[in-house]
C-alpha positions as semicolon CSV with decimal commas, in nm:
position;residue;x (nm);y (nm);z (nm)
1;X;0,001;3,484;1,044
2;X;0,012;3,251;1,343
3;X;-0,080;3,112;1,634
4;X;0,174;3,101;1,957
5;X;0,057;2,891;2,274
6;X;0,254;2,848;2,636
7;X;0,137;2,614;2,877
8;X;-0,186;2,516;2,700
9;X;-0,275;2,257;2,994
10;X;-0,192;2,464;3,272
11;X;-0,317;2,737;3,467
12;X;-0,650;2,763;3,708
13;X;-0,839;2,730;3,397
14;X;-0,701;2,479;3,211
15;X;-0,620;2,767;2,881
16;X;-0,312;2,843;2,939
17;X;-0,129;3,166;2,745
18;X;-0,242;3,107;2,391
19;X;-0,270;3,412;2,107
20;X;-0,276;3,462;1,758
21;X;-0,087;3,686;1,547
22;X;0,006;3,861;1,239
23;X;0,336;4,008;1,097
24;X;0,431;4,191;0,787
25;X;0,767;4,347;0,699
26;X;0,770;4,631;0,553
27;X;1,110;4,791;0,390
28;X;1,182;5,118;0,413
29;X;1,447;5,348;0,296
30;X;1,533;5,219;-0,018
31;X;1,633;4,832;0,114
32;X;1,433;4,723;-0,129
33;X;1,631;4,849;-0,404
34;X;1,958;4,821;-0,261
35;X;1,869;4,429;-0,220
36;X;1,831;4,400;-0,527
37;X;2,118;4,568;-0,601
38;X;2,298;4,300;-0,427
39;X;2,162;4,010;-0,555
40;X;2,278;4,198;-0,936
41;X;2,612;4,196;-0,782
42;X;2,639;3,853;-0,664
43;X;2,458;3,760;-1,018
44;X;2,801;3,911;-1,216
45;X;2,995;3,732;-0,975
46;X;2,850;3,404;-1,016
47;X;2,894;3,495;-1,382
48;X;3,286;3,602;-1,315
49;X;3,322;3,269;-1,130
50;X;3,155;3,069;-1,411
51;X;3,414;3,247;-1,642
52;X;3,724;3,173;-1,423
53;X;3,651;2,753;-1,423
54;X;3,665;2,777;-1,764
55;X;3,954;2,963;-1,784
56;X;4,099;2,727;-1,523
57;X;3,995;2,402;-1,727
58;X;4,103;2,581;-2,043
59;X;4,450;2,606;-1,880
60;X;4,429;2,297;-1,730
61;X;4,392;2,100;-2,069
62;X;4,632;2,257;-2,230
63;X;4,897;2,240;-1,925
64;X;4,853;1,864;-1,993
65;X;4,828;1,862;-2,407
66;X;5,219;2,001;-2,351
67;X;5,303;1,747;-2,061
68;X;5,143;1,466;-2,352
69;X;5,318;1,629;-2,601
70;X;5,661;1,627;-2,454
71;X;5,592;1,246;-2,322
72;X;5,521;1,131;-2,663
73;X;5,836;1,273;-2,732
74;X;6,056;1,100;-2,508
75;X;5,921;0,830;-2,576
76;X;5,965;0,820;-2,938
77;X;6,331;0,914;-2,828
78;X;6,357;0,642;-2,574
79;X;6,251;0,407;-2,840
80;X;6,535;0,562;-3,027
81;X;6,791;0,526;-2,788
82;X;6,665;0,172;-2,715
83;X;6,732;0,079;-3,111
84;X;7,055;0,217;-3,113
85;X;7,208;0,047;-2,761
86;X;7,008;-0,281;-2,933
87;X;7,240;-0,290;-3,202
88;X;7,518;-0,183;-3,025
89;X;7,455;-0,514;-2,823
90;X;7,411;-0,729;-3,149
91;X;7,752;-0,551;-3,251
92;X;7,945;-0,630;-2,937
93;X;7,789;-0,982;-2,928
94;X;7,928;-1,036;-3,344
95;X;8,271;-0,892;-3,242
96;X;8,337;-1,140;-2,955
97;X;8,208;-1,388;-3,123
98;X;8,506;-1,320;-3,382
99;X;8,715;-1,271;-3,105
100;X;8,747;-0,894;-3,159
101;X;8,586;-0,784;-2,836
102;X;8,608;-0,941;-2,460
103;X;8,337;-1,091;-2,261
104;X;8,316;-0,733;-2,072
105;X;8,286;-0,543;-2,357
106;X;7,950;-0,725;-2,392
107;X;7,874;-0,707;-2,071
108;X;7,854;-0,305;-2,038
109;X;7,677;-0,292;-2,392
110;X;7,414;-0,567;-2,219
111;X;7,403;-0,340;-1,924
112;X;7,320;-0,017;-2,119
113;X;7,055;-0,225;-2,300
114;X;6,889;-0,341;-1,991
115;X;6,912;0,021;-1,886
116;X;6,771;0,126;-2,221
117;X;6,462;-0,125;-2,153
118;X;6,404;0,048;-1,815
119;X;6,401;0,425;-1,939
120;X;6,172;0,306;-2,261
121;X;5,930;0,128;-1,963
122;X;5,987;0,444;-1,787
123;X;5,844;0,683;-2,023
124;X;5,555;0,459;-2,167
125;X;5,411;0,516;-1,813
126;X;5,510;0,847;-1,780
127;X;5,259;0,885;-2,090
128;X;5,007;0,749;-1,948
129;X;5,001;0,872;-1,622
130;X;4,999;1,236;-1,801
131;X;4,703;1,099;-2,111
132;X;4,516;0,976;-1,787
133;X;4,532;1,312;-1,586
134;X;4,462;1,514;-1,972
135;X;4,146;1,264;-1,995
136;X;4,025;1,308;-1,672
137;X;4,073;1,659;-1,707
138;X;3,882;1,678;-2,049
139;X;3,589;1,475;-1,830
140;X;3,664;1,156;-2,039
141;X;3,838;0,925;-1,889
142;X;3,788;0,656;-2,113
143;X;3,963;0,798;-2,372
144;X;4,213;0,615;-2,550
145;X;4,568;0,689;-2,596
146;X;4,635;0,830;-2,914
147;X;4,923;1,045;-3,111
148;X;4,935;1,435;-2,998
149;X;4,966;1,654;-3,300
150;X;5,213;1,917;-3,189
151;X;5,572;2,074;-3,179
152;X;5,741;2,154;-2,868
153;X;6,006;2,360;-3,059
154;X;5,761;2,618;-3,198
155;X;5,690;2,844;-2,872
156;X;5,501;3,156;-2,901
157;X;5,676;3,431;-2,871
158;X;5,557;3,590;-2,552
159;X;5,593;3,957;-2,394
160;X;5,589;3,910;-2,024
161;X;5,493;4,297;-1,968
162;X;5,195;4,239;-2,224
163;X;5,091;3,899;-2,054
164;X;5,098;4,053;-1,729
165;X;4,911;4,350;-1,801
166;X;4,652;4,108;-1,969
167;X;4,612;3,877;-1,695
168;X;4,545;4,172;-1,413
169;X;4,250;4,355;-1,675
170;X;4,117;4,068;-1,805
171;X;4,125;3,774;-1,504
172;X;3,851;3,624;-1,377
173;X;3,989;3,667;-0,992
174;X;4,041;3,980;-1,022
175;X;3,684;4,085;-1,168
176;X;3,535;3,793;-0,933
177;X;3,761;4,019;-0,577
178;X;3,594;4,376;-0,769
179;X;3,285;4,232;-0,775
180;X;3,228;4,097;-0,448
181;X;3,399;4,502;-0,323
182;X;3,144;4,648;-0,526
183;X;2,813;4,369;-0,378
Protein backbone atom coordinates (compact mmCIF):
# COMPACT_ATOMS: atom_id res chain seq x y z
CA UNK A 1 0.00 0.00 0.00
CA UNK A 2 0.92 3.57 -0.89
CA UNK A 3 0.50 6.76 -1.87
CA UNK A 4 2.47 8.28 -5.13
CA UNK A 5 2.15 12.20 -5.79
CA UNK A 6 3.75 14.38 -8.93
CA UNK A 7 3.62 17.92 -8.90
CA UNK A 8 1.41 18.32 -5.82
CA UNK A 9 1.58 22.32 -6.14
CA UNK A 10 1.07 22.58 -9.66
CA UNK A 11 -1.50 22.44 -12.15
CA UNK A 12 -4.76 24.88 -12.77
CA UNK A 13 -5.97 23.53 -9.59
CA UNK A 14 -3.40 23.56 -7.34
CA UNK A 15 -3.74 19.14 -6.89
CA UNK A 16 -1.47 18.12 -8.93
CA UNK A 17 -1.21 14.10 -10.06
CA UNK A 18 -1.60 12.41 -6.72
CA UNK A 19 -3.03 8.51 -6.28
CA UNK A 20 -2.99 5.81 -4.00
CA UNK A 21 -2.20 2.32 -4.47
CA UNK A 22 -1.93 -1.22 -3.59
CA UNK A 23 0.40 -4.13 -4.66
CA UNK A 24 0.65 -7.75 -3.81
CA UNK A 25 2.93 -10.38 -5.35
CA UNK A 26 1.75 -13.29 -5.92
CA UNK A 27 4.12 -16.47 -6.95
CA UNK A 28 3.18 -18.72 -9.25
CA UNK A 29 4.52 -21.84 -10.73
CA UNK A 30 6.18 -23.36 -8.05
CA UNK A 31 8.77 -20.15 -7.18
CA UNK A 32 7.75 -20.48 -4.03
CA UNK A 33 9.14 -23.78 -3.51
CA UNK A 34 12.01 -23.57 -5.65
CA UNK A 35 13.05 -20.40 -3.38
CA UNK A 36 13.13 -22.19 -0.83
CA UNK A 37 14.93 -24.66 -2.35
CA UNK A 38 17.61 -22.19 -2.78
CA UNK A 39 17.91 -20.72 0.32
CA UNK A 40 18.38 -24.91 1.58
CA UNK A 41 21.17 -24.83 -0.81
CA UNK A 42 22.92 -21.80 0.17
CA UNK A 43 22.12 -23.05 3.97
CA UNK A 44 24.59 -26.41 3.23
CA UNK A 45 26.91 -24.14 1.75
CA UNK A 46 27.23 -21.79 4.47
CA UNK A 47 27.53 -25.02 6.45
CA UNK A 48 30.39 -26.43 3.85
CA UNK A 49 32.11 -23.04 4.26
CA UNK A 50 31.85 -23.11 8.08
CA UNK A 51 33.50 -26.64 7.75
CA UNK A 52 36.36 -25.56 5.39
CA UNK A 53 37.71 -22.51 8.06
CA UNK A 54 38.03 -25.04 10.35
CA UNK A 55 39.70 -27.27 8.32
CA UNK A 56 41.84 -24.33 7.21
CA UNK A 57 42.67 -23.23 10.95
CA UNK A 58 43.05 -26.90 11.81
CA UNK A 59 45.82 -26.96 9.15
CA UNK A 60 46.97 -23.81 9.90
CA UNK A 61 47.89 -24.68 13.62
CA UNK A 62 49.39 -27.53 12.98
CA UNK A 63 51.51 -26.12 9.84
CA UNK A 64 52.97 -23.93 12.63
CA UNK A 65 53.14 -26.66 15.75
CA UNK A 66 55.86 -28.35 13.06
CA UNK A 67 57.53 -24.92 12.07
CA UNK A 68 57.73 -24.54 16.40
CA UNK A 69 58.72 -27.84 16.60
CA UNK A 70 61.60 -27.82 14.23
CA UNK A 71 62.68 -24.17 15.71
CA UNK A 72 62.91 -25.50 19.11
CA UNK A 73 65.07 -27.85 17.60
CA UNK A 74 67.60 -25.80 16.10
CA UNK A 75 67.77 -24.05 18.65
CA UNK A 76 68.53 -26.58 21.17
CA UNK A 77 71.19 -27.53 18.43
CA UNK A 78 72.47 -24.05 18.03
CA UNK A 79 72.90 -23.97 21.71
CA UNK A 80 74.83 -27.12 21.10
CA UNK A 81 77.02 -25.99 18.58
CA UNK A 82 77.53 -22.75 20.55
CA UNK A 83 78.92 -25.01 23.70
CA UNK A 84 81.10 -26.89 21.69
CA UNK A 85 82.92 -23.80 19.51
CA UNK A 86 82.88 -22.18 23.39
CA UNK A 87 85.20 -24.63 24.50
CA UNK A 88 86.96 -24.96 21.54
CA UNK A 89 87.79 -21.18 22.20
CA UNK A 90 88.73 -21.82 25.96
CA UNK A 91 90.96 -24.71 24.38
CA UNK A 92 92.74 -22.60 21.81
CA UNK A 93 93.04 -19.71 24.34
CA UNK A 94 94.89 -22.59 27.14
CA UNK A 95 97.11 -23.86 24.26
CA UNK A 96 98.60 -20.44 23.33
CA UNK A 97 98.81 -19.54 26.45
CA UNK A 98 101.33 -22.63 26.80
CA UNK A 99 102.67 -21.68 23.71
CA UNK A 100 101.22 -24.68 21.83
CA UNK A 101 98.99 -22.75 19.48
CA UNK A 102 99.58 -19.20 17.56
CA UNK A 103 97.73 -16.05 18.00
CA UNK A 104 95.68 -17.11 14.68
CA UNK A 105 94.78 -20.23 15.78
CA UNK A 106 92.73 -18.27 18.36
CA UNK A 107 91.69 -15.98 16.22
CA UNK A 108 89.58 -18.40 13.77
CA UNK A 109 88.29 -20.38 16.95
CA UNK A 110 87.13 -16.59 18.26
CA UNK A 111 85.68 -16.07 14.87
CA UNK A 112 83.60 -19.33 14.77
CA UNK A 113 82.43 -18.39 18.29
CA UNK A 114 81.25 -15.02 17.35
CA UNK A 115 79.63 -16.81 14.43
CA UNK A 116 78.22 -19.38 16.81
CA UNK A 117 76.63 -16.33 18.93
CA UNK A 118 74.99 -15.03 15.71
CA UNK A 119 73.30 -18.40 14.48
CA UNK A 120 72.15 -19.12 18.38
CA UNK A 121 70.60 -15.19 18.16
CA UNK A 122 69.44 -16.29 14.86
CA UNK A 123 67.27 -19.08 15.77
CA UNK A 124 65.93 -17.71 19.20
CA UNK A 125 64.07 -15.26 16.85
CA UNK A 126 63.35 -17.55 14.35
CA UNK A 127 61.25 -19.19 17.35
CA UNK A 128 59.56 -16.57 18.06
CA UNK A 129 58.63 -15.16 15.02
CA UNK A 130 57.05 -18.83 14.26
CA UNK A 131 55.39 -19.15 18.43
CA UNK A 132 54.04 -15.57 17.49
CA UNK A 133 52.40 -16.51 14.06
CA UNK A 134 51.19 -20.29 15.98
CA UNK A 135 49.62 -17.84 18.78
CA UNK A 136 48.06 -15.58 16.65
CA UNK A 137 46.85 -18.33 14.72
CA UNK A 138 45.40 -20.22 17.83
CA UNK A 139 43.59 -16.52 18.53
CA UNK A 140 45.96 -16.01 21.57
CA UNK A 141 48.44 -13.94 21.12
CA UNK A 142 49.48 -13.51 24.48
CA UNK A 143 50.57 -16.74 24.88
CA UNK A 144 53.79 -17.45 26.25
CA UNK A 145 56.60 -19.30 24.80
CA UNK A 146 56.81 -22.60 26.06
CA UNK A 147 58.50 -26.23 25.15
CA UNK A 148 56.65 -28.12 22.07
CA UNK A 149 56.17 -31.74 22.90
CA UNK A 150 56.98 -33.47 19.65
CA UNK A 151 59.37 -35.50 17.30
CA UNK A 152 60.18 -34.42 13.94
CA UNK A 153 61.70 -37.87 13.14
CA UNK A 154 58.47 -39.84 13.62
CA UNK A 155 56.47 -38.94 10.24
CA UNK A 156 53.37 -40.68 9.40
CA UNK A 157 53.57 -42.84 6.94
CA UNK A 158 51.47 -41.39 4.17
CA UNK A 159 49.91 -42.88 0.80
CA UNK A 160 49.76 -40.03 -1.61
CA UNK A 161 47.03 -41.98 -3.85
CA UNK A 162 44.93 -42.46 -0.51
CA UNK A 163 45.48 -38.72 0.59
CA UNK A 164 44.50 -37.56 -2.68
CA UNK A 165 41.52 -39.50 -3.12
CA UNK A 166 40.56 -38.26 0.47
CA UNK A 167 41.05 -34.72 -0.05
CA UNK A 168 38.81 -34.60 -3.53
CA UNK A 169 35.60 -36.75 -1.52
CA UNK A 170 35.91 -35.31 1.57
CA UNK A 171 37.10 -31.31 1.01
CA UNK A 172 35.29 -28.65 2.00
CA UNK A 173 35.94 -26.71 -1.57
CA UNK A 174 34.94 -29.18 -3.34
CA UNK A 175 31.45 -29.84 -1.50
CA UNK A 176 31.31 -25.83 -0.97
CA UNK A 177 31.89 -25.59 -5.72
CA UNK A 178 28.91 -28.81 -5.72
CA UNK A 179 26.90 -26.98 -3.66
CA UNK A 180 26.73 -23.69 -5.05
CA UNK A 181 26.20 -26.05 -8.92
CA UNK A 182 23.46 -27.67 -7.30
CA UNK A 183 21.75 -23.83 -5.51
Amino acid sequence: MGYQGEEIRGGSFRGGEQGFFVQQDIVLGGKLGLSRKVFQQEQKQAEAEKEEQQVRVLNGVRIFYFQGLAAQQMLDLRHKLNQITQDALATAIQLFNVGQADQPDVLQEQVEADQSDLAVIAAEQNQRRVWTALAANVGNPLLPLSRLEGNLEEIPDVNPDQWLQSMLKDSPAVKIAQLGTDR
